[in-house]
RODO-2510 file (C-alpha; in nm, 4 decimals, decimal comma):
residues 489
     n   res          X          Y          Z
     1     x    -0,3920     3,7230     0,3206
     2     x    -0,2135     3,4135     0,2001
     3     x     0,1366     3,5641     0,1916
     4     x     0,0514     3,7383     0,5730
     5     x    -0,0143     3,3085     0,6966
     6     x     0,3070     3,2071     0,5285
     7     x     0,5014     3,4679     0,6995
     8     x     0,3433     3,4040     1,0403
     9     x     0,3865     3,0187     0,9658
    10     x     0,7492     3,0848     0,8736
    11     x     0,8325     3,2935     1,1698
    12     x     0,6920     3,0301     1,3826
    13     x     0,8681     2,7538     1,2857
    14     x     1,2158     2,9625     1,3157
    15     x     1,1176     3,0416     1,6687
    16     x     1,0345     2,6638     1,7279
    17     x     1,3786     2,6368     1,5309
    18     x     1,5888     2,8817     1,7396
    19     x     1,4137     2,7092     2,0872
    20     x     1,4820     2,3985     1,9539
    21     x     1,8961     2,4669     1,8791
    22     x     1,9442     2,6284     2,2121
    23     x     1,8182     2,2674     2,3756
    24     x     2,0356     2,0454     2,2309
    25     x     2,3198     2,2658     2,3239
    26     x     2,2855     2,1602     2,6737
    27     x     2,1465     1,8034     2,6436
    28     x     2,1369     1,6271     2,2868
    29     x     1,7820     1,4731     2,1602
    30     x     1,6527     1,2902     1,8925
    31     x     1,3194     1,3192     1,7370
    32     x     1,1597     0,9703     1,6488
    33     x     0,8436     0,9783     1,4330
    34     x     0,6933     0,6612     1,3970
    35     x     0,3705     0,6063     1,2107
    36     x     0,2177     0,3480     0,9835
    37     x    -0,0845     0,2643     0,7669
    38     x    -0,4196     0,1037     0,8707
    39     x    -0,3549    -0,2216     1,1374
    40     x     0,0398    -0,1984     1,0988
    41     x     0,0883    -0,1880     1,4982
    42     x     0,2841     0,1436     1,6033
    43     x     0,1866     0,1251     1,9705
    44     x     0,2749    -0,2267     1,9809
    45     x     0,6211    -0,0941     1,8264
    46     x     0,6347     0,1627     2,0719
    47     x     0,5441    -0,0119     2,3710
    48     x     0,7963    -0,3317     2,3126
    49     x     1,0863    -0,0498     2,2173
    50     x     1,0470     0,0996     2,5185
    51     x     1,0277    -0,1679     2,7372
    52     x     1,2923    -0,4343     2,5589
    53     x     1,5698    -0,0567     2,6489
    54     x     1,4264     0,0115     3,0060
    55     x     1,4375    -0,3858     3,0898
    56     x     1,7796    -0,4220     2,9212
    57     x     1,6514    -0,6993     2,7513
    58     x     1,8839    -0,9260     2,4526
    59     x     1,8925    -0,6277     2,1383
    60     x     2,1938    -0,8250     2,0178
    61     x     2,1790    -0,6306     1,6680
    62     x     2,1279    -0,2588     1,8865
    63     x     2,5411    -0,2191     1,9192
    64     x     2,5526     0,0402     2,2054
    65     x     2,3253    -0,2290     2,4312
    66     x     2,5806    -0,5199     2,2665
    67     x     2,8738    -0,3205     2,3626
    68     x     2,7517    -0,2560     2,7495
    69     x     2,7765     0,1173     2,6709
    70     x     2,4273     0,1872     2,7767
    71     x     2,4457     0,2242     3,1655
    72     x     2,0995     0,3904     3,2056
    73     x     1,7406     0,4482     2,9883
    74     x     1,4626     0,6061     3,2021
    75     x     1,1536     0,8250     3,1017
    76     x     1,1193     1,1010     3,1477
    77     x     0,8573     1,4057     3,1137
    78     x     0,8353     1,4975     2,7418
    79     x     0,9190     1,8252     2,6411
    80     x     0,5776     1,9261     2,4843
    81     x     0,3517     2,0073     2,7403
    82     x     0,0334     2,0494     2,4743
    83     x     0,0793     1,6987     2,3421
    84     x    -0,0934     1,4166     2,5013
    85     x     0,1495     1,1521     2,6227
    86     x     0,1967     0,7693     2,4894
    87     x     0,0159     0,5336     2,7642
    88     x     0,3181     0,3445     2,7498
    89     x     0,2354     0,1426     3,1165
    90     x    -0,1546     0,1096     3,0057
    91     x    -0,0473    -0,0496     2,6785
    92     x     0,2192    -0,2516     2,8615
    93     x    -0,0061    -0,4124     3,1198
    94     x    -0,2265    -0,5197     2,8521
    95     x     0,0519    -0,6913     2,6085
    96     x     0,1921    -0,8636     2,9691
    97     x    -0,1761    -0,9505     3,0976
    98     x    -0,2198    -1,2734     3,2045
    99     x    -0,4689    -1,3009     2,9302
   100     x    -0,3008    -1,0397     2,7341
   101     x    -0,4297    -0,8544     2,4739
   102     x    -0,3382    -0,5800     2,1508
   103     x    -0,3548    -0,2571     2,2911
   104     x    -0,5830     0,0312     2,0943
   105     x    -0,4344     0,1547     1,8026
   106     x    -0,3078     0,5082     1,7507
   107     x    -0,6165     0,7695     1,7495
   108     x    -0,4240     1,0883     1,7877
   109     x    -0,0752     1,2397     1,8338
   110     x     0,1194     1,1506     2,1131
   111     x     0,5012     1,1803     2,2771
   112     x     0,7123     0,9965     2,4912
   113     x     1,0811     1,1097     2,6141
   114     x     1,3216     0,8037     2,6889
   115     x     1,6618     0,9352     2,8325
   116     x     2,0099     0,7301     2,7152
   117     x     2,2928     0,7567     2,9637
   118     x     2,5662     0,5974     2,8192
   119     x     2,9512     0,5635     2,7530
   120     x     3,0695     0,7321     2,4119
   121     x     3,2070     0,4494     2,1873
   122     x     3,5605     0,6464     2,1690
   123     x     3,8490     0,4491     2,3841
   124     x     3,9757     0,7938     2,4834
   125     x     3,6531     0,9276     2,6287
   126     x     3,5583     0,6109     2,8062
   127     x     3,8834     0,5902     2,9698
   128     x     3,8475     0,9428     3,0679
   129     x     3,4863     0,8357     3,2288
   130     x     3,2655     1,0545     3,0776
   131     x     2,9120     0,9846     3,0734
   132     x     2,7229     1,1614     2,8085
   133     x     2,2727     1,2157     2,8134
   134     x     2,0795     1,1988     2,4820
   135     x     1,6624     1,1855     2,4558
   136     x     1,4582     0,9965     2,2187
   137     x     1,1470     1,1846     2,2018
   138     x     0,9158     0,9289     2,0362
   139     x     0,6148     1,0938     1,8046
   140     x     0,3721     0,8536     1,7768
   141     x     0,0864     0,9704     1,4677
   142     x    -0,1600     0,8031     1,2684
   143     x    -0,0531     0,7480     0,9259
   144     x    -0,3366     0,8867     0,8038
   145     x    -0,2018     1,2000     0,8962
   146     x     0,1006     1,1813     0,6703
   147     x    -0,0757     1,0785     0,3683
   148     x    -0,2517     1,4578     0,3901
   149     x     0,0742     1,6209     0,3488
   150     x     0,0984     1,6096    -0,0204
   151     x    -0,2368     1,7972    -0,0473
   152     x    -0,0709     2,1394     0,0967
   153     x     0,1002     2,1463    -0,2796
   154     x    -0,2747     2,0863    -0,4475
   155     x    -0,5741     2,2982    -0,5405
   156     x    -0,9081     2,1893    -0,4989
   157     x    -0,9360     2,1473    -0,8581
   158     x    -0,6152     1,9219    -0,8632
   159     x    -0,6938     1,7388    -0,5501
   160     x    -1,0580     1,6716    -0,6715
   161     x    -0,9389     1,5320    -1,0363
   162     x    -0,6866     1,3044    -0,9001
   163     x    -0,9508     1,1666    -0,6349
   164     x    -1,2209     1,1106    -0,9168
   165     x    -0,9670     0,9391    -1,0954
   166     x    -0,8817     0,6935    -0,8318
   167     x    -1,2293     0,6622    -0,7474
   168     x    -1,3093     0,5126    -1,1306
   169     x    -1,0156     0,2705    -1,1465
   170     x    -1,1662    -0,0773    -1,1759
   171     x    -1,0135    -0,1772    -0,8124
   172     x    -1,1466     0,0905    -0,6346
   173     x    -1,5166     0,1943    -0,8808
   174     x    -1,7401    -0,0794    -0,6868
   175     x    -1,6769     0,0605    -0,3523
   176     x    -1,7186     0,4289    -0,4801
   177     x    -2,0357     0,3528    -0,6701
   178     x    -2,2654     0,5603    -0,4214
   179     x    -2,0823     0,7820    -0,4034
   180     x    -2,0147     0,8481    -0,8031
   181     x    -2,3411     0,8087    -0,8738
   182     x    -2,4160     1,0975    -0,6010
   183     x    -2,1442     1,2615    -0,7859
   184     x    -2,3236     1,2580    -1,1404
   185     x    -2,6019     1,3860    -1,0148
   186     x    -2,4209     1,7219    -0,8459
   187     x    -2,3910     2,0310    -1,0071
   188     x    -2,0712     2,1790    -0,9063
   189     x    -2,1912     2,5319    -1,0372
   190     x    -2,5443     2,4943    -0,8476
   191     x    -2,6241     2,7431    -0,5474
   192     x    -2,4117     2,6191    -0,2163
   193     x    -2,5980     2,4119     0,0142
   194     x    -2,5142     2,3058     0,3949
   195     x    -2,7429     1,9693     0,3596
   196     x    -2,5462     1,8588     0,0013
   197     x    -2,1922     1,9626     0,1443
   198     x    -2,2911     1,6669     0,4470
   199     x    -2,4480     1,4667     0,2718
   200     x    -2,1510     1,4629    -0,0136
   201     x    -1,8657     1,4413     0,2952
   202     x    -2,0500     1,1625     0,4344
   203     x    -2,1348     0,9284     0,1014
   204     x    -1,7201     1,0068     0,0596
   205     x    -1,6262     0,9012     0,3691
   206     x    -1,7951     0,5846     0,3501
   207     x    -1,6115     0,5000    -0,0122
   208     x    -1,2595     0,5964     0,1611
   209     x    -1,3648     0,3237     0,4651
   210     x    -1,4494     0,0575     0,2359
   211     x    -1,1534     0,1260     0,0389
   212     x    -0,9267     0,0214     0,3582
   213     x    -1,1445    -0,2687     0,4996
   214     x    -0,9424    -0,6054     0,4662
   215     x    -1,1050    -0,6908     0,1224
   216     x    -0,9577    -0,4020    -0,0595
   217     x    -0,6608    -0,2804     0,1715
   218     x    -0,6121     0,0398     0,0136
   219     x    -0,3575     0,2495     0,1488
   220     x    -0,3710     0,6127    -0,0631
   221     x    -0,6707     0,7322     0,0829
   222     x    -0,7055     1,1394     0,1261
   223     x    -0,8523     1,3371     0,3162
   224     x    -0,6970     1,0828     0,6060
   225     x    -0,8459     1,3049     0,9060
   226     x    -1,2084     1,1800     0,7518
   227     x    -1,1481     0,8476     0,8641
   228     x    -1,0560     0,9480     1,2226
   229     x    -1,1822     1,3100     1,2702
   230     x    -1,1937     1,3174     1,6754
   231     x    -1,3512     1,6586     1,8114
   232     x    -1,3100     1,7970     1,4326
   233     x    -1,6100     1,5806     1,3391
   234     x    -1,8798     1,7725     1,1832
   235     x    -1,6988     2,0760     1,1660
   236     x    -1,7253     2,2654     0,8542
   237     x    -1,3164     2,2060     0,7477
   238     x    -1,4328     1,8338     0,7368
   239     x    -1,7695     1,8517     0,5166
   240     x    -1,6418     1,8794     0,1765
   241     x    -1,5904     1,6339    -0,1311
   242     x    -1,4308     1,6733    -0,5023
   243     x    -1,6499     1,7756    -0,7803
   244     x    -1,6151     1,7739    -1,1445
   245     x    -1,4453     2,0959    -1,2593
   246     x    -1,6997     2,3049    -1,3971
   247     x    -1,5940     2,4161    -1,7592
   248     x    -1,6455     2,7894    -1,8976
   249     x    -1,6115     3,0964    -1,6769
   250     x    -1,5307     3,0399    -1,3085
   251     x    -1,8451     2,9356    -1,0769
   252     x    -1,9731     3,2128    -0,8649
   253     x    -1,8680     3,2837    -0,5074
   254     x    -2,2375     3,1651    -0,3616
   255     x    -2,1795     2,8234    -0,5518
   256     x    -2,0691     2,4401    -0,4279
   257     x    -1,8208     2,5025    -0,6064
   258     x    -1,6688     2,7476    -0,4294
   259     x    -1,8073     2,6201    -0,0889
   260     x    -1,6404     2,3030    -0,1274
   261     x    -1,2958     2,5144    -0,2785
   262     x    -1,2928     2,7180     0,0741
   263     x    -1,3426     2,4073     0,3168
   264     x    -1,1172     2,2291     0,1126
   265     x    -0,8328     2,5114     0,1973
   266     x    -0,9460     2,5943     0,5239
   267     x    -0,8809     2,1936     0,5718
   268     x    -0,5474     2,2595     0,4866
   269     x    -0,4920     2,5602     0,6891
   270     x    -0,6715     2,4107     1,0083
   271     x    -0,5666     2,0919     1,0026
   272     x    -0,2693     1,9844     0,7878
   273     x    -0,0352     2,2599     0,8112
   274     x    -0,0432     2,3106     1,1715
   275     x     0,0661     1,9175     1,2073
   276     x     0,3399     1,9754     0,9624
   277     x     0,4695     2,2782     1,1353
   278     x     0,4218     2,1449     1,5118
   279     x     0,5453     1,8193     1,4705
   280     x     0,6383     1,7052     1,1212
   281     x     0,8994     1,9555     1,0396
   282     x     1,0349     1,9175     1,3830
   283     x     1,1364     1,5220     1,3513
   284     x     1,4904     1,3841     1,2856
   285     x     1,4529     1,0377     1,2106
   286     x     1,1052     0,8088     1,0769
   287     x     0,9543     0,4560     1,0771
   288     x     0,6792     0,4003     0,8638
   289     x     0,4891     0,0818     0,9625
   290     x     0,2815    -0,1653     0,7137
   291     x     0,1084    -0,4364     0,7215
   292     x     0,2024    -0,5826     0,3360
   293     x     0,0876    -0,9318     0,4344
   294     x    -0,2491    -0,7954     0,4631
   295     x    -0,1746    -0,5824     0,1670
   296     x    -0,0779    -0,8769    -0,0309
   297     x    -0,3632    -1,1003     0,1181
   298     x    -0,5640    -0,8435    -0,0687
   299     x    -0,4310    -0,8477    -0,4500
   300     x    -0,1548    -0,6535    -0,6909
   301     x    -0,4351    -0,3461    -0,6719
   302     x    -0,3650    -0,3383    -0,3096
   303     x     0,0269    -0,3626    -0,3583
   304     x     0,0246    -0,1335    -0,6135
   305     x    -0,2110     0,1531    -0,4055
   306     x     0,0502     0,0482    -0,1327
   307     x     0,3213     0,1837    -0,3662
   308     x     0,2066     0,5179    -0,4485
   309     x     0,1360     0,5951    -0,0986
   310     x     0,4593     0,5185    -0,0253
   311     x     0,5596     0,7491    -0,3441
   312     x     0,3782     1,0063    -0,1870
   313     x     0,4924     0,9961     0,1633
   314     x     0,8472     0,9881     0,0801
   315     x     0,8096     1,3250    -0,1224
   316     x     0,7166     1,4731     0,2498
   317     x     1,0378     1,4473     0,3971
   318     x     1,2385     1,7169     0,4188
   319     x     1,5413     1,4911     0,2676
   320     x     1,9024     1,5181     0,3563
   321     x     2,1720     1,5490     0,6362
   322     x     2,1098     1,8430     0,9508
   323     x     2,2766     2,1181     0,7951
   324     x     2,4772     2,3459     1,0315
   325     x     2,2033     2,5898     0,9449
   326     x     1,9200     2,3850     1,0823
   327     x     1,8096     2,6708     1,3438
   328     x     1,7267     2,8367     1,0221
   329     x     1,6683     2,5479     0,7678
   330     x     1,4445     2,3378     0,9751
   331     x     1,5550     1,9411     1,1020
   332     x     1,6064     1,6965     0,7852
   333     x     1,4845     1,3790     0,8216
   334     x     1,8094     1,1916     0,7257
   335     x     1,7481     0,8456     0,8146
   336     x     1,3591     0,6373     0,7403
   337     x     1,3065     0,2617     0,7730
   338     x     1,0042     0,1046     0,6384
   339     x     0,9248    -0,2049     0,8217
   340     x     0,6336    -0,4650     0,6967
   341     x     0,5097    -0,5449     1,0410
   342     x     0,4065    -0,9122     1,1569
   343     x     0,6729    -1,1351     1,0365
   344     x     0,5603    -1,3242     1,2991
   345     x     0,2211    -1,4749     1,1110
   346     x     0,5008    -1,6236     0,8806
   347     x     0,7675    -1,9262     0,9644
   348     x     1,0980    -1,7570     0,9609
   349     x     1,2137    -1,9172     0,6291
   350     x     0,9951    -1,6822     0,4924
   351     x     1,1207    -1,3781     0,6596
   352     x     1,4057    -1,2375     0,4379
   353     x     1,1280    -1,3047     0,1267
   354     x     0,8800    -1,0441     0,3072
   355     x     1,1426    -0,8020     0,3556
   356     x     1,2425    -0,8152    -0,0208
   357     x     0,8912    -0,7469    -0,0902
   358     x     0,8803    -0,4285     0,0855
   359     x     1,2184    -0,3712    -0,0249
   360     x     1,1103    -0,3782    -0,3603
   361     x     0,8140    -0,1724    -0,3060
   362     x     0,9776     0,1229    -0,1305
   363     x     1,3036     0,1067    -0,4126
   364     x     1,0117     0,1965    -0,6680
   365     x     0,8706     0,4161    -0,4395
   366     x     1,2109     0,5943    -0,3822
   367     x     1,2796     0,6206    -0,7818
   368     x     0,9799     0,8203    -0,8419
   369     x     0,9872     1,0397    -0,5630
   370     x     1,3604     1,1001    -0,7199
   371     x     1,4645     1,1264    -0,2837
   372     x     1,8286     1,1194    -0,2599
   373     x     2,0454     1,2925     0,0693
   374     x     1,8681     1,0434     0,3266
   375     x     1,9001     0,7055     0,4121
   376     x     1,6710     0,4659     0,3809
   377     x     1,5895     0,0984     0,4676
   378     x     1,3254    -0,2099     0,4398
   379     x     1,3110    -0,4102     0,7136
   380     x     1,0506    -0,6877     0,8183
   381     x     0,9667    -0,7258     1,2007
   382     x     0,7471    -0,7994     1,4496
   383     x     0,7917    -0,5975     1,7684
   384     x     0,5899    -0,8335     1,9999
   385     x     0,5828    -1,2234     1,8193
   386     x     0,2700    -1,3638     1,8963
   387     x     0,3433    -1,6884     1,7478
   388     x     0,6039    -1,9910     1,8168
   389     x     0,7274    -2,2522     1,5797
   390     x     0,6845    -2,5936     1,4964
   391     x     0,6731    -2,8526     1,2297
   392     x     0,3596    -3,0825     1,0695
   393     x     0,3780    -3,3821     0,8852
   394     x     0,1163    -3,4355     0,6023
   395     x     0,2465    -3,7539     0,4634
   396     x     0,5996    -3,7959     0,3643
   397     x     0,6137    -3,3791     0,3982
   398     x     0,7305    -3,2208     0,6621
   399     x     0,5440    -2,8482     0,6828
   400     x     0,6897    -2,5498     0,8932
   401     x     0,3949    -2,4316     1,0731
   402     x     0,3771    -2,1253     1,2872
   403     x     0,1824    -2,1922     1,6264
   404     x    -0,0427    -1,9539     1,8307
   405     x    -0,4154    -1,8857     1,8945
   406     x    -0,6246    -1,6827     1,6218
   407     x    -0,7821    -1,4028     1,7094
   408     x    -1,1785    -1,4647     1,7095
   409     x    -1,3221    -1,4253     1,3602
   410     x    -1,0242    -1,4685     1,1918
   411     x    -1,1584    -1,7512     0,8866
   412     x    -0,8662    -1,9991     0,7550
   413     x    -1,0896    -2,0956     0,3940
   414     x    -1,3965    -2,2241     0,5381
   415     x    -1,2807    -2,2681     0,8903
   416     x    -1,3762    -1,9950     1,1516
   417     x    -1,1739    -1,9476     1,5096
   418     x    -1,3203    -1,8736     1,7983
   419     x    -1,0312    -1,6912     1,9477
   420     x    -0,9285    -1,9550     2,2271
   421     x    -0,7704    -2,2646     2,0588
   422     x    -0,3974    -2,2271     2,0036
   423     x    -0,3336    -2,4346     1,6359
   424     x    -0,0439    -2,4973     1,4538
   425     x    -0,0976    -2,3337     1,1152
   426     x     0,0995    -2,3852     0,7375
   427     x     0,0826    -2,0139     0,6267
   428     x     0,2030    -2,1012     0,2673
   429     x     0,5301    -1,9418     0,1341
   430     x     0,5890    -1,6132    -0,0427
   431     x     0,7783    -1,6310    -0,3413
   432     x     1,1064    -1,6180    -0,4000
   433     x     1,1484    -1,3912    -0,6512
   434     x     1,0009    -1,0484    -0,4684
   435     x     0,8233    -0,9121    -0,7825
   436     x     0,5757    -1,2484    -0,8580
   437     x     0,4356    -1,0929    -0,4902
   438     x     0,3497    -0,7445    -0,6888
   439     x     0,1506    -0,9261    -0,9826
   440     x    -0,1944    -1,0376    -1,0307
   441     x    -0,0670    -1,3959    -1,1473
   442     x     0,0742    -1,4965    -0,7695
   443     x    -0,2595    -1,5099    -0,6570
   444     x    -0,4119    -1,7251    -0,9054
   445     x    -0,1058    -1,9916    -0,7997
   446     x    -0,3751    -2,1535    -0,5260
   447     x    -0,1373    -2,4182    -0,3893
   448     x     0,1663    -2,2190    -0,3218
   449     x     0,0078    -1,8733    -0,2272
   450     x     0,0426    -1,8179     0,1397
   451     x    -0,2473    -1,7488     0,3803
   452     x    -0,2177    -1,4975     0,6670
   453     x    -0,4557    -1,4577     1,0057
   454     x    -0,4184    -1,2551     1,2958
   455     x    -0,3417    -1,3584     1,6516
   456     x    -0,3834    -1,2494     1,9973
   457     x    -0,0428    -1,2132     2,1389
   458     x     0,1337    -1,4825     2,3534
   459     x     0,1759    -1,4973     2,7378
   460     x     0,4909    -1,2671     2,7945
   461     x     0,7558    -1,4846     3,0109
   462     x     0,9878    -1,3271     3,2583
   463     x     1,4114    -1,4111     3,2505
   464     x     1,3930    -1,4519     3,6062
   465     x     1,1928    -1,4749     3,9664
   466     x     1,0572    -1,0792     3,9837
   467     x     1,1798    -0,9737     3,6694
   468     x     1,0152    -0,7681     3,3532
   469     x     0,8562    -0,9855     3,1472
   470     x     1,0362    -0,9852     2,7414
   471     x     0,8443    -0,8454     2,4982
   472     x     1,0107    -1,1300     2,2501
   473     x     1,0398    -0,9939     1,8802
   474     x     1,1947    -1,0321     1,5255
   475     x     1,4405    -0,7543     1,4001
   476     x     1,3357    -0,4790     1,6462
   477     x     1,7005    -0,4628     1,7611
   478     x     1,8302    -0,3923     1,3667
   479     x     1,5797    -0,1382     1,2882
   480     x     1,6495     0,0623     1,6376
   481     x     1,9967     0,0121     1,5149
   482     x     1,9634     0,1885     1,2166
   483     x     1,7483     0,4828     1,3663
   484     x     1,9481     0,5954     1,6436
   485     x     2,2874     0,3774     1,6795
   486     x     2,5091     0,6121     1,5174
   487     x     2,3249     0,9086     1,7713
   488     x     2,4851     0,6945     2,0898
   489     x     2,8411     0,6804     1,9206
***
């Protein structure tokens, strides 16, 4: 039975393959994946890419908007008629509000299509006139959903050690401690039982959304589609939990065991390898989105978790250059960015000092996963600023302070904001050398350690009487740059 689904899955995907060659014959398109961990902003991303192309706003690192070659970019209908699409005009009414406000983060898969015309960057061919099409069809995901790829290469038995593991580290054993204790107390060889299976899935669930709450900040957290299950909810592919591997002969078939084994696989089957073959294996470029402030708010155990999910989602990719093959091969993803979202919360002489941190965390990342044929960059943005600058004076110091208004319930050390009062705040400063951000001893430092909150985005201004508002932003223009440039050449 197992060999019959990897045929069917295999002839599927060349059929998707085959479909997928004979379009860009006629018009060229790129596939854009762009996902992120917990709070990192990907329809914020989305919405302010979109908008800053259509508007022709200032990308003055994007080089075919800096060289005038883009005459045109206009949506159009996407080309997957089962996938729902981005509310990319809901999301941008809210961000240009006149109280605006962060749109809803990403619950599900979506797609938007956003057609380039533009003037090839060879003198011969513009001189000529020709006007060439492409199509960005953006993917927007949840992260969680990428993290679940590495299970299709586990067994239950595997999957369930390594989560037990995790689950007993000393970061992570205080949040888990219902559920371990639940744990010790199950029998993974005792007779299979619908009310243990729910009540193990839900105890589980519980640990995995306590381990990303602010405090902790965890990013590795498997299953991901427990923490956002949508019409799956209840169903039996999503009630399941590791166990202890029973020693001795193998458990019977009426056993938890085994009951947990089969959901576990049917999880796979159901849920994680139809994303992978639908969408995953069909992209052509990635951004992966994090919040590391928040990450590094919360500790080195946070940074470090941060890192191996990182590990682990860059041993996904299908690595390497688009063969000439590709009908047959599948798409490569040949070029990923990670960005560390909200350089905003930070005064800009901090900026390059965030994006060394991530780009020390993803070149550890990429020396594990051993990924070579793709390439890769960090980059630290913030795709709608919700802060200005200024400067304090405390004494004879001058302090660069970031201004804007706090989102309500954001605390500041014993201070609480109520979500209305725009301040002008000192976040600290990261420091300087990248890898003091990755150890335990940075946040002992008091003093010097920097100190992040959240706020509500700014009142978008428009260039001119009846003109679209900018959506202003920090490095948007250099990661978009690096994603599709060359694709526009």
């Amino acid at each position: 039975m197992a060999l019959l689904e990897r045929w069917s899955s295999s002839a599927l995907e060349t059929l998707a393959r085959a479909q997928d060659t004979a379009a860009q014959m006629f018009a060229p398109s790129v596939r854009l994946g762009v996902t992120g961990l917990s709070r990192s902003g990907k329809t914020v991303f989305i919405t302010s890419l979109v908008h800053n192309l259509m508007a022709g706003n200032a990308l003055p690192f994007f080089e075919p908007l800096a060289q005038k070659r883009i005459l045109r970019t206009y949506l159009e209908p996407q080309p997957d008629d089962a996938v729902p699409r981005f509310d990319y005009e809901g999301n941008l009414a809210k961000l240009t509000a006149a109280e605006p406000e962060w749109p809803e983060g990403t619950r599900q898969i979506s797609e938007l299509r956003l057609t380039f015309e533009y003037a090839p960057g060879a003198m011969m061919r513009r001189a000529l006139g020709a006007t060439r099409l492409m199509h960005l069809d953006i993917v927007d995901y949840p992260g969680e959903w990428l993290l679940d790829l590495p299970l299709l290469d586990l067994t239950f038995e595997e999957w369930s050690r390594q989560s037990i593991a995790m689950a007993r580290e000393p970061s992570r054993e205080p949040a888990a401690k219902e559920w371990l204790a639940f744990l010790a107390e199950t029998n993974a060889r005792q007779k299979k039982n619908e009310q243990t299976a729910k009540q193990g899935a839900e105890i589980f669930t519980q640990y995995l959304r306590k381990c990303r709450d602010d405090a902790l900040s965890f990013s590795s957290l498997t299953p991901g589609r427990f923490l956002m299950p949508g019409d799956l909810a209840g169903s039996p592919a999503f009630t399941f939990f590791p166990l202890e591997a029973p020693g001795g002969a193998a458990p019977p078939d009426n056993s938890l065991w085994a009951m947990m084994a089969r959901r576990f696989n049917s999880y796979k089957r159901h849920v994680i390898q139809p994303f992978y073959r639908d969408h995953f294996a069909r992209l052509d470029r990635q951004i992966v989105l994090a919040d590391v402030l928040t990450v590094v708010n919360a500790g080195a155990d946070a940074v470090a978790d941060l890192e191996r999910a990182m590990s682990d989602i860059l041993g996904c990719f299908r690595h390497g250059q688009n063969p000439w093959h590709a009908m047959f091969s599948g798409r490569r993803i040949d070029r990923i960015v990670f960005a560390a979202t909200k350089a905003d919360h930070l005064h800009h002489t901090n900026h390059d000092r965030l994006e060394a941190i991530l780009g020390l965390i993803a070149k550890k990342s990429i020396a594990r996963a051993n990924f070579t044929g793709a390439e890769v960059k960090a980059f630290a943005l913030a795709s709608v600023r919700a802060t200005g600058e200024a400067e304090a004076r405390q004494g004879n110091d001058r302090l660069p302070c970031i201004v804007g208004v706090p989102l309500k319930g954001e605390r500041l050390g014993s201070r609480a904001f109520d979500g209305k009062e725009q301040l002008a705040i000192f976040p600290g400063d990261l420091p300087e050398d990248p890898a003091l951000a990755l150890s335990p001893e940075w946040l002992k430092m008091g003093h010097s350690a920097a100190h992040f909150v959240r706020f509500r985005p700014q009142r978008q201004r428009a260039l001119g009487f009846g003109e679209s508002p900018v959506l202003s932003h920090i490095r948007l223009d250099r990661a978009l740059n690096f994603l599709i440039g060359d694709k526009l050449s």
